[in-house]
N, C-alpha and C positions, 0 to 999 in steps of 0.2 A: 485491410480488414476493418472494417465498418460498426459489424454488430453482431450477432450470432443469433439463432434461432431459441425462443423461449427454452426454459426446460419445463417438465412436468411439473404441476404440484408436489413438492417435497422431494425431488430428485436430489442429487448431489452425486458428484466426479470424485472418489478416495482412489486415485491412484494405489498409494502404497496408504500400509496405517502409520507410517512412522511418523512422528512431532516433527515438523522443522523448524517452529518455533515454539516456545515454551516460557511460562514465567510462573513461577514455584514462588508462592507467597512474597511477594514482592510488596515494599513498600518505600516510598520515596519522602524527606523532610526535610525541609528547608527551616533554617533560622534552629532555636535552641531557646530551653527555659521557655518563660511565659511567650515568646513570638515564634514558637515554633507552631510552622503552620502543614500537618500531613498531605499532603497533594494524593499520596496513593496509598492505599492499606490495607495489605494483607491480601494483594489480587493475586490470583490462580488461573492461568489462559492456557490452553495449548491449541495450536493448528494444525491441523495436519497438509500434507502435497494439495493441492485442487480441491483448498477450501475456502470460501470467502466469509469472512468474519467483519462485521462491520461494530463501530462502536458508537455509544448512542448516549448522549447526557447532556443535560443544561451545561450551559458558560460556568467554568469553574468545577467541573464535576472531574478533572482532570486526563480528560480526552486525549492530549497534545504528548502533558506528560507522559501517559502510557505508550504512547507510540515512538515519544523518542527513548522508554526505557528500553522497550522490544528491539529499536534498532540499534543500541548501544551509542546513540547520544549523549546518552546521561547515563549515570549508574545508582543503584536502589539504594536506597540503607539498608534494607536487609533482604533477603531472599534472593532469589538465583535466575535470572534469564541465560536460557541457552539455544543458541541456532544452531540448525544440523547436529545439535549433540553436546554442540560443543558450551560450556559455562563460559561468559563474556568477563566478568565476574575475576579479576587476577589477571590477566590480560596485559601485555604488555601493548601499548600506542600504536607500533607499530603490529601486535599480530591482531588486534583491535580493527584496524583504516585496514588490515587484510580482511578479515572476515566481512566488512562492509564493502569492500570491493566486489569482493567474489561472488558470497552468499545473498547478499539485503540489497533492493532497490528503494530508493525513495521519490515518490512525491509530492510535491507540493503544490500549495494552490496559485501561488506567485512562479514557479516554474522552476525556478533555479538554473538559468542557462544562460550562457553566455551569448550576449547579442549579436556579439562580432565575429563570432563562428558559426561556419554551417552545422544542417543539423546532424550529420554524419561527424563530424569534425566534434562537436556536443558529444553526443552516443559514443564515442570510442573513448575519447577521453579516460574512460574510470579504466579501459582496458591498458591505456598505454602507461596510465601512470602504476600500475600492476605491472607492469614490463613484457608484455605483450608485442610484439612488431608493428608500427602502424600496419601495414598491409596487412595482417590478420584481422586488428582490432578495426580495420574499417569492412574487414569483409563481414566479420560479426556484427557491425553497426547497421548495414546494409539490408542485413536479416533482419534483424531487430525494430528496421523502419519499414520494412515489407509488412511485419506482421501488427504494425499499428495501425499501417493504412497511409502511408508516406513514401513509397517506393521512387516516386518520380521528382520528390521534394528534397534528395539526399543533401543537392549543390546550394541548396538555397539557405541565405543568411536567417538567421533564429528573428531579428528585426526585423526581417520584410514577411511574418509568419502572421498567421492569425493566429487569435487565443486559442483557438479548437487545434490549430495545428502546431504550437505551442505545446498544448499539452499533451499530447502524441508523441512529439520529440522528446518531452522528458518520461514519458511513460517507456519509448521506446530507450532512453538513458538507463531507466529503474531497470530495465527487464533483460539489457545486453550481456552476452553470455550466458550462463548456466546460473544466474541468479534465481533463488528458491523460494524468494518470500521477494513480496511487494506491499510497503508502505505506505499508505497516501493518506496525505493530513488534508480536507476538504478538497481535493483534485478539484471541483465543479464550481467553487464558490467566485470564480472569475467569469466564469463563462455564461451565456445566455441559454435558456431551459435546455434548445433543440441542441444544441451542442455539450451541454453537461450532460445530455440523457446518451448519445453517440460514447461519449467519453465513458459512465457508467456500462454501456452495453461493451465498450471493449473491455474493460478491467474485468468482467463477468466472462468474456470470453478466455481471456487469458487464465482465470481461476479455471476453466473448464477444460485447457491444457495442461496445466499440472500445479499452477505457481499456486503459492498458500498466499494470501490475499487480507489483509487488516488495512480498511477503511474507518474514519474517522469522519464523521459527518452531523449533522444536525436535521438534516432531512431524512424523512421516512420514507419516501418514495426513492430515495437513493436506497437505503437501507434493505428496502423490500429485492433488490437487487442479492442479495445475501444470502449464502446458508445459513446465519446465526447472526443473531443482532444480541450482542451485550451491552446491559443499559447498567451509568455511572452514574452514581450520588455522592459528591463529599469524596472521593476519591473510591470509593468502592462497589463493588459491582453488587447490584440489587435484581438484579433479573436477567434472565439470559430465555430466545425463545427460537425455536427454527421458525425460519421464515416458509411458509408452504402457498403465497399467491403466485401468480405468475406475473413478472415485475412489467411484462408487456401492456397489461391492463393498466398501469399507471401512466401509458402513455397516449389511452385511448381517450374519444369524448368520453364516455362513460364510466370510467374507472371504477373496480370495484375497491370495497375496504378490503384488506388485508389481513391477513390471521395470523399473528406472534404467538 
């Protein structure tokens, strides 16, 4: 899978209305007394199934931060992230590295994979260390690289890969199994336009099957990719807008501007 077909003007996929991600006044601080410095304050997000929410702020407006609060990277100082329901929030380590197993995919824009594995061999990974059977967890790998657009590339080593199929293998990592939510801290910022725009049209596809979807970007033209673009200042959110162009125009000669 390549790319998908545009949607309408302000269209959007709510499978179900329930939150699979959630963060209830959350707020993150580093350091204490006069160096303490707020990275996130007082943010409020929820996603729902087959929604893409993209997040949008200058360097330092803490972009990164929120994305690894939402995955349970790091934890708030105060306020409550919860996936599928459940508060991360008291957690023990291990039911913690569970719910990121199961539930949360991540990407990044460096990949995170290991070179000396195939990419089948990459993708099951998070199954088997879940304790999953290899032969299960490579049959769900297999899936998972069908529906990137890797099906013939399963046996092949992550080094002899291209960036574009590279990041396929870790999108197809993020999404293996019944994971509900998908992560990606700049996916595109390695890759060159015509292949970060492929890569944006699958992540758009995958939100249009059901996954709830928080990108992390600095580009508008990614963004316009989005049912919801939330924009960060100083750690908190100053504007929130549906996105209603069709992100297709952003890849024509003529592009039109975009309406937030």
């Amino acid at each position: 899978m390549t790319s998908t077909p545009p949607r309408a003007a302000g269209e959007s996929t709510r499978p179900t209305p329930r939150t699979v991600l959630s963060l209830d006044h959350v707020s993150r601080s580093f350091g204490d007394g006069e160096r303490q410095v707020d990275a996130i304050k007082d943010v409020s997000l929820g996603v729902n199934p087959g929604i893409f929410a993209a997040v949008m702020g200058p360097s330092g407006s803490g972009k990164s931060t929120l994305l690894g609060l939402a995955g349970g990277l790091d934890q708030p100082t105060s306020g409550t992230v919860s996936v599928c329901g459940e508060p991360l929030g008291g957690m023990s380590r291990d039911d913690l590295a569970r719910v990121r197993r199961r539930q949360l995919g991540f990407v990044f824009q460096d990949y995170n994979l290991v070179p000396t594995l195939t990419a089948v061999e990459n993708v099951s990974l998070p199954l088997e260390l879940d304790g999953v059977t290899a032969k299960r967890a490579r049959n769900a790998a297999a899936i998972a690289l069908e529906r990137v657009g890797l099906p013939g590339l399963a046996d092949r080593h992550i080094e002899k890969m291209s960036g574009g199929q590279r990041q396929r293998g870790a999108i197809a990592r993020g999404i293996v199994g019944d994971r509900r939510v998908l992560l990606a801290d700049e996916p595109t910022g390695a890759l060159d336009s015509a292949t970060g725009d492929d890569i944006m049209a699958l992540i758009r596809a995958l939100a249009d099957e059901g996954v709830a979807v928080v990108l992390v970007t600095h580009e508008a033209r990614h963004a316009a990719w989005a049912d919801r673009v939330v924009f960060l200042r100083d750690g908190k959110i100053v504007d929130e807008s549906q996105v209603v162009s069709d992100p297709m125009e952003l890849l024509s000669d003529n592009p039109k501007r975009g309406e937030w």
